[in-house]
C-alpha positions, -999 to +999 in steps of 0.1 A: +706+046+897+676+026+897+639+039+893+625+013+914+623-023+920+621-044+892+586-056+884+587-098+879+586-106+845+555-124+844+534-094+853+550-072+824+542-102+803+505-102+817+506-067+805+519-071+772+497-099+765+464-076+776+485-047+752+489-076+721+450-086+726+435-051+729+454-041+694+444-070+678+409-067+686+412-028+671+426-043+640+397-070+638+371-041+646+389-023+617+389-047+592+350-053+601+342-019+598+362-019+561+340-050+552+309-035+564+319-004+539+323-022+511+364-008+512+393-030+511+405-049+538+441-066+524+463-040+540+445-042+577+442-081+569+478-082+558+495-061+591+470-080+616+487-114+602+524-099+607+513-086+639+503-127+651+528-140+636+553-118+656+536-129+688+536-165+679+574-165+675+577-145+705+559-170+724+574-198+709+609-186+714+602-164+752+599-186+778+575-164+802+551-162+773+550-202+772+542-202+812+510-180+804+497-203+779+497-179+747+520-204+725+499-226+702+466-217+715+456-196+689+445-170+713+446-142+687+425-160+659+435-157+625+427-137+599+419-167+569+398-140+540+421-116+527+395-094+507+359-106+520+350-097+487+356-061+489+364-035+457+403-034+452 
């Protein structure tokens, strides 16, 4: 049995890619908030760059990812400082 029609695959990518950004911007906030505390930021740091990097091989490697534009573009930033200086 089905549950309903089939939604096309670029809107569930849409919403994935909405899903992917709204994360990484909590994980950003988080690590900002960390900084701003003077705690340590290499484990949120650390997860946010397996978390992008996931992404970027899904994009390269998913072809309705590619139409939307996500692969090489560096939407999601990078996180480049692993400890902003922060006590370990």
């Amino acid at each position: 049995m089905r549950a309903g029609p089939k939604k096309p695959t670029l809107i569930v990518i849409h919403h994935r890619l909405k899903e992917a950004t709204q994360i990484v911007g909590r994980q950003t906030a988080l690590i900002e908030k960390l900084r701003a505390e003077g705690q340590p930021t290499i484990d949120a740091e650390v997860s946010l760059q397996i978390y992008i990097s996931a992404l970027e091989l899904l994009a390269r490697f998913h072809p309705g990812w590619s139409l939307l534009g996500f692969a090489g573009t560096g939407l999601f930033g990078s996180v480049t400082s692993h400890s902003g200086g922060a006590k370990k």
